[in-house]
DSSP file (Angstrom, degrees, kcal/mol; ACC not computed):
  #  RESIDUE AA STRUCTURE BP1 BP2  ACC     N-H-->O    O-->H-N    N-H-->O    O-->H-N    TCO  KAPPA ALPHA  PHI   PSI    X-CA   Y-CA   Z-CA
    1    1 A X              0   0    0      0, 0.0     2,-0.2     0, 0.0    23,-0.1   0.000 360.0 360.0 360.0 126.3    0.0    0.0    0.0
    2    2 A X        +     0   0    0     21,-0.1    21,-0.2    19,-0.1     2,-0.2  -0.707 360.0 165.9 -90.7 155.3    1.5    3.3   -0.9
    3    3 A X  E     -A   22   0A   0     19,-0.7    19,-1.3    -2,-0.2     2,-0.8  -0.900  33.8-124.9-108.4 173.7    1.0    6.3    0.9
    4    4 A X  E     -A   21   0A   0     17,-0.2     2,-0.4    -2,-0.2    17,-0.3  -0.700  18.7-173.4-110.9 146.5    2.0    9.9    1.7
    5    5 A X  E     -A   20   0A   0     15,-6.5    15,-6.9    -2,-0.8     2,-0.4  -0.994  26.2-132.3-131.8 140.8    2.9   11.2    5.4
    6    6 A X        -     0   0    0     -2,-0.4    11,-0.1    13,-0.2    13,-0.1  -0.828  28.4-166.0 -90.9 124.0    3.3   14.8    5.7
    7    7 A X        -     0   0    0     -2,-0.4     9,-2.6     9,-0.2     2,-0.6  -0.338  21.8-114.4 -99.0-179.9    6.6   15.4    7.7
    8    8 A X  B     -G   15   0B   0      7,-0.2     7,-0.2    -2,-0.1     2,-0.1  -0.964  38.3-111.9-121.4 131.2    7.9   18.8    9.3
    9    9 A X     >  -     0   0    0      5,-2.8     4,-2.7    -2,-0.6     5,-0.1  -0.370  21.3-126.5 -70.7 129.6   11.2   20.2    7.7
   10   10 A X  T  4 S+     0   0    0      1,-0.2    -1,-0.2     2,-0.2    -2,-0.0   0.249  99.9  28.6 -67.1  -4.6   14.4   20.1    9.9
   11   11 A X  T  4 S+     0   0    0      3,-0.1    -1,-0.2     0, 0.0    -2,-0.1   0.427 133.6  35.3-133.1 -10.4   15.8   23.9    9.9
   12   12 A X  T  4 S-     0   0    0      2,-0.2    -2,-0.2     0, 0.0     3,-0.1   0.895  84.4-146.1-108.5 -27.2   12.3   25.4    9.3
   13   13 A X     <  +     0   0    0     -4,-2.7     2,-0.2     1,-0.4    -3,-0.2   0.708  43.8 149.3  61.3  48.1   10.0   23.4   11.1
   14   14 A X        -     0   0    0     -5,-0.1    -5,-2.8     2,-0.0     2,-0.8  -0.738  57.6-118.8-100.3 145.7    7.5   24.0    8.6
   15   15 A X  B     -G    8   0B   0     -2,-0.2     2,-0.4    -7,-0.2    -7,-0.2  -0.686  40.8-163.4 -98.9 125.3    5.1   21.1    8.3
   16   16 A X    >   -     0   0    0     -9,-2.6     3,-1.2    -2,-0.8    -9,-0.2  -0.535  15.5-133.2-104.4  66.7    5.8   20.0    4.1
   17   17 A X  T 3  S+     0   0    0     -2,-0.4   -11,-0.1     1,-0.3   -13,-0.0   0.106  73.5  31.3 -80.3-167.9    3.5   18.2    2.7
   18   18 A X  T 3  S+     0   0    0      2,-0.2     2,-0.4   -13,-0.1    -1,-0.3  -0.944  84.8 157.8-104.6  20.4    3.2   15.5    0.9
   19   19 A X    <   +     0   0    0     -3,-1.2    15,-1.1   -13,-0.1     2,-0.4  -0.449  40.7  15.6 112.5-162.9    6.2   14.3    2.4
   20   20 A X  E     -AB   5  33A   0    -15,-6.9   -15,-6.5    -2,-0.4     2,-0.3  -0.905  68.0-174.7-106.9 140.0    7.5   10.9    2.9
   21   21 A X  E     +AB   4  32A   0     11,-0.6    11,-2.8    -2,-0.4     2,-0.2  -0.967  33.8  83.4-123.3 125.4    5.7    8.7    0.5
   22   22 A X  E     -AB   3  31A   0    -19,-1.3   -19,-0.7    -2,-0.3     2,-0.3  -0.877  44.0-166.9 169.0-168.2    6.1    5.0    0.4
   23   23 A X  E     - B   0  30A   0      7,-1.5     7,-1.4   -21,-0.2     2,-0.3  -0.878  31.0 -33.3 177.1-168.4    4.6    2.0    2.3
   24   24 A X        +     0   0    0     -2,-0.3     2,-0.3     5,-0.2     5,-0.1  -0.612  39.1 164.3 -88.0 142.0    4.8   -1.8    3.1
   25   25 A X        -     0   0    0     -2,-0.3    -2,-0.0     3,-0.0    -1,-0.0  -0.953  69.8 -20.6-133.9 131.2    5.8   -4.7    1.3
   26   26 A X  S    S-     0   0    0     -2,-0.3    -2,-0.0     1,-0.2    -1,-0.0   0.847 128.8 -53.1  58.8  31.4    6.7   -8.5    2.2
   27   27 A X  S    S+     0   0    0     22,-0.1    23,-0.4    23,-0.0    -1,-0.2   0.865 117.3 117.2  51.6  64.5    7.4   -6.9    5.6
   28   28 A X        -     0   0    0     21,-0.1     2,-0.2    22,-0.1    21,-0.2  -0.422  51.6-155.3-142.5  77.6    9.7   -4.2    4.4
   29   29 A X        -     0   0    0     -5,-0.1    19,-0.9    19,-0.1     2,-0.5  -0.260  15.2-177.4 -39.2  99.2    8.7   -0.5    4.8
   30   30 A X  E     +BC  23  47A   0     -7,-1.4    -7,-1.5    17,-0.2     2,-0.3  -0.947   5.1 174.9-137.0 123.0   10.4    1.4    2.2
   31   31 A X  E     -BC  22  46A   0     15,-1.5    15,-2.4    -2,-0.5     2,-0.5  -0.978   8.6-171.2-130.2 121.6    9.8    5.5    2.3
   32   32 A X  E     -BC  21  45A   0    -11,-2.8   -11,-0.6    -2,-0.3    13,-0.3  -0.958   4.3-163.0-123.4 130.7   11.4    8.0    0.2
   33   33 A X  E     -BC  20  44A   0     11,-2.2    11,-2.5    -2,-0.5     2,-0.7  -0.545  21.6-130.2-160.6 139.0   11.1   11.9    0.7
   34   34 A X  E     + C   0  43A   0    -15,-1.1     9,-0.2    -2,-0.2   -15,-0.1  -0.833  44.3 170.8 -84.7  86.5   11.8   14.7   -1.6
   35   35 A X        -     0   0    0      7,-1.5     2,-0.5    -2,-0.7     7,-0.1  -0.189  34.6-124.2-114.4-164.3   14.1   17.1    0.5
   36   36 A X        -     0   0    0      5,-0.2     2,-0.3    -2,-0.1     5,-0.2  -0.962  19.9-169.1-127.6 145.8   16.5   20.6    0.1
   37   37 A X  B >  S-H   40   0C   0      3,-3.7     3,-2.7    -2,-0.5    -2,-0.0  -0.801  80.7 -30.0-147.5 104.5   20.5   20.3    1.3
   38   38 A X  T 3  S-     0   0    0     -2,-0.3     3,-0.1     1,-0.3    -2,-0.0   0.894 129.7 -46.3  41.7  59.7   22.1   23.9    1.4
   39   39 A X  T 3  S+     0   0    0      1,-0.1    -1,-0.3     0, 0.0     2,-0.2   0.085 122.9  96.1  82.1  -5.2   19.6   24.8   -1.5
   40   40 A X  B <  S-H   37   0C   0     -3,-2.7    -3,-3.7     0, 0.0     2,-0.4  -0.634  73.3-119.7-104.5 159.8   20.1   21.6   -3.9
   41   41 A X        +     0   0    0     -5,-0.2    -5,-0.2    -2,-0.2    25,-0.2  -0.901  33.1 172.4-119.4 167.1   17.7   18.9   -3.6
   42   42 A X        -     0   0    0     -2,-0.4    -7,-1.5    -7,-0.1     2,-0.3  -0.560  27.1-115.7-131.4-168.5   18.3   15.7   -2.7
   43   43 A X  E     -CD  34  63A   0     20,-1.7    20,-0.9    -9,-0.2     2,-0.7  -0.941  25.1-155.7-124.0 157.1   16.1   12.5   -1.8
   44   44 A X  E     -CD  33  62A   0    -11,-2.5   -11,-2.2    -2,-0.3     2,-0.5  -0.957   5.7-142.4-134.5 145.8   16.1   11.0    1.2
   45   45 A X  E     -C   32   0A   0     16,-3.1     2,-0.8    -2,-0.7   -13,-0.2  -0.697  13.2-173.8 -97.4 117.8   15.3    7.4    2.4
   46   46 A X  E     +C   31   0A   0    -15,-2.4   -15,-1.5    -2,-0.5    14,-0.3  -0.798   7.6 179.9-110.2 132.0   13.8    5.3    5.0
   47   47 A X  E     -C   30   0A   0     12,-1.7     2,-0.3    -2,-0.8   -17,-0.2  -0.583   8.8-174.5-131.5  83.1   13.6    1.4    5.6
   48   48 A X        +     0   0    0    -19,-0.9     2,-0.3    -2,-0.2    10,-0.2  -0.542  33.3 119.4 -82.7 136.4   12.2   -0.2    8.0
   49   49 A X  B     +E   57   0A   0      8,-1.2     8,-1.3    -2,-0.3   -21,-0.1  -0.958  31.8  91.0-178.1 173.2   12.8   -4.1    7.9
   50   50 A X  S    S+     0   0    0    -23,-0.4     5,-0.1    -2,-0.3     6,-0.1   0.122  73.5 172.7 116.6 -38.4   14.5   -6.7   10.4
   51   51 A X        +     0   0    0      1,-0.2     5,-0.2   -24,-0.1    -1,-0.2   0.244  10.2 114.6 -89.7 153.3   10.9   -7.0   11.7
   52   52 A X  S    S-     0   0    0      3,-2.1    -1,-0.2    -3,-0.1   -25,-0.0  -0.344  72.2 -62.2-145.4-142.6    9.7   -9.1   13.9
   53   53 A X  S    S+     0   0    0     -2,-0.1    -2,-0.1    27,-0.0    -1,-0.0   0.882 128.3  12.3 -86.0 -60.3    8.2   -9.8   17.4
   54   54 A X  S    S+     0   0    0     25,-0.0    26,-2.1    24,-0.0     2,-0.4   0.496 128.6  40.9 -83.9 -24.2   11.2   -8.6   19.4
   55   55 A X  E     + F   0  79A   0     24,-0.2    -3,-2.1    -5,-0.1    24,-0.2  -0.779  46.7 162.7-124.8 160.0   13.3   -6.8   16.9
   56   56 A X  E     - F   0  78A   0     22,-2.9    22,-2.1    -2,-0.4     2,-0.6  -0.913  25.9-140.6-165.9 173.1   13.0   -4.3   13.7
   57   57 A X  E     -EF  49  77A   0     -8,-1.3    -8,-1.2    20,-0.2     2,-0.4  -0.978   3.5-149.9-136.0 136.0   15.7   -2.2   12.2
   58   58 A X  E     - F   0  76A   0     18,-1.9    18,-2.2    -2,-0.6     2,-0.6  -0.817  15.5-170.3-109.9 142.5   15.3    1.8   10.7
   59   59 A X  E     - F   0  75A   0     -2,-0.4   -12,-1.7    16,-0.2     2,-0.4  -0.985   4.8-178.4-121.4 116.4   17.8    2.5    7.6
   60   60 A X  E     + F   0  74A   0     14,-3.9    13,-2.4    -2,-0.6    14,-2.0  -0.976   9.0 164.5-141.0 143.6   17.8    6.2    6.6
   61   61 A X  E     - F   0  72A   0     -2,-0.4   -16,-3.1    11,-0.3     2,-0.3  -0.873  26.3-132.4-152.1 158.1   20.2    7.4    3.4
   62   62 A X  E     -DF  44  71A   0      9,-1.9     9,-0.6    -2,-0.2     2,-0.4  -0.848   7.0-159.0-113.8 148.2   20.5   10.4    1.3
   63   63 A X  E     +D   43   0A   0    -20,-0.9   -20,-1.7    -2,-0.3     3,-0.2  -0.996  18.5 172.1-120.5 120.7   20.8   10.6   -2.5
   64   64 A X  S    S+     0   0    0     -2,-0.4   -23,-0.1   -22,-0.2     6,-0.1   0.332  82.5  66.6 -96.2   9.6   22.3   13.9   -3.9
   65   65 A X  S >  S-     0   0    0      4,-0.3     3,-1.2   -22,-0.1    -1,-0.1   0.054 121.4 -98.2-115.5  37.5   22.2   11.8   -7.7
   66   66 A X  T 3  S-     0   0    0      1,-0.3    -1,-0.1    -3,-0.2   -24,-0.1   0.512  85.0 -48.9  66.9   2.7   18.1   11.6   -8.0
   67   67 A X  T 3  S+     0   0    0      2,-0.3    -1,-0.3   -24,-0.1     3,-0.1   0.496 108.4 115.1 125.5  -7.4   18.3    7.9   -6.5
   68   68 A X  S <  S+     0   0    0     -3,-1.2     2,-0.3     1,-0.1    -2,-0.1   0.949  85.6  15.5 -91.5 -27.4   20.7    6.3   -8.4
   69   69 A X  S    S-     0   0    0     -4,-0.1    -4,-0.3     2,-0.0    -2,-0.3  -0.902  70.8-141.2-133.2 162.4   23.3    5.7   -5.3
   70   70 A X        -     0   0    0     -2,-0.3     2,-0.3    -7,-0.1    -7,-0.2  -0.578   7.9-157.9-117.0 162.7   22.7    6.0   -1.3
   71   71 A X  E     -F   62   0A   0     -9,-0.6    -9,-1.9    -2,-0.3    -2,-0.0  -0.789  36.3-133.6-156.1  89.1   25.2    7.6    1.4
   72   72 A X  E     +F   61   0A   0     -2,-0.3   -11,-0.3   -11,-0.3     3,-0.1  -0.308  31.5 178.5 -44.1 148.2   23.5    5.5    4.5
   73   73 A X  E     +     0   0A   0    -13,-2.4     2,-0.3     1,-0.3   -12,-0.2   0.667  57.1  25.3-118.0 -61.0   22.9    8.2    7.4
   74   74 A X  E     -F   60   0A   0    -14,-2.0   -14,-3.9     2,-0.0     2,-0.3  -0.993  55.6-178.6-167.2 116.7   21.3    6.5   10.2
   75   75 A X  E     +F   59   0A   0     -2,-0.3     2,-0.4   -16,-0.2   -16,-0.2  -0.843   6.7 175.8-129.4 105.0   21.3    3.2   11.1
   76   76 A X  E     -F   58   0A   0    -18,-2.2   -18,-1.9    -2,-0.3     2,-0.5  -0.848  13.7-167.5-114.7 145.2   19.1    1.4   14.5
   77   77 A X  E     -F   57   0A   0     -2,-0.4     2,-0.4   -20,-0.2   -20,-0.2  -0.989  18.8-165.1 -98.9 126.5   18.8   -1.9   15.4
   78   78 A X  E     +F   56   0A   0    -22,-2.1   -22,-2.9    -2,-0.5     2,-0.3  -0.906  12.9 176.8-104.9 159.5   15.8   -2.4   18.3
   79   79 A X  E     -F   55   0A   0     -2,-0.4     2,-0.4   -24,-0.2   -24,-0.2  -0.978  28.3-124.7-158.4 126.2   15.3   -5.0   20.2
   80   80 A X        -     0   0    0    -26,-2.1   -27,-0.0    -2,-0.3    -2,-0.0  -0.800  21.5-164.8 -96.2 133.9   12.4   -5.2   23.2
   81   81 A X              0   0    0     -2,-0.4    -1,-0.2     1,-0.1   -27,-0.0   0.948 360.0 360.0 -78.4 -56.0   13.7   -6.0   26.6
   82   82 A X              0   0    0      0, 0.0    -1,-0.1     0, 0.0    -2,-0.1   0.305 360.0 360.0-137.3 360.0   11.1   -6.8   28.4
């Protein structure tokens, strides 16, 4: 299922839509945002997958080349303790 979530921009904190757009498939949440970097734009990524009962893992990467290569950013593993 695709959809768009409207996010709030990081230096203005203006809310932009339409966003991150993306959704799940085969239990891998793949969301890709249209953003600005010191006036160029770039794309930016999110990926959630990993997931499970106890675990899931969040991926986030920038493209300054429309998509064709990634520069990973942010990477989490979670895991529920208790």
């Amino acid at each position: 299922m695709l959809i768009a979530i409207p996010v709030v921009g990081i230096q203005t904190g203006v809310l932009t839509p339409p966003g991150v757009i993306g959704g799940f498939e085969n239990g891998v949440g793949l969301f890709v945002s249209d953003e600005e970097e010191e006036g160029k734009p770039i794309k930016v990524r999110g990926i959630w997958d990993n997931i499970s009962a106890t675990t899931c893992r969040w991926q986030q990467a920038a493209s300054r080349d429309d998509g064709k290569t990634w520069e990973d950013n942010w990477i989490m593993d979670w895991v529920r303790v208790s």
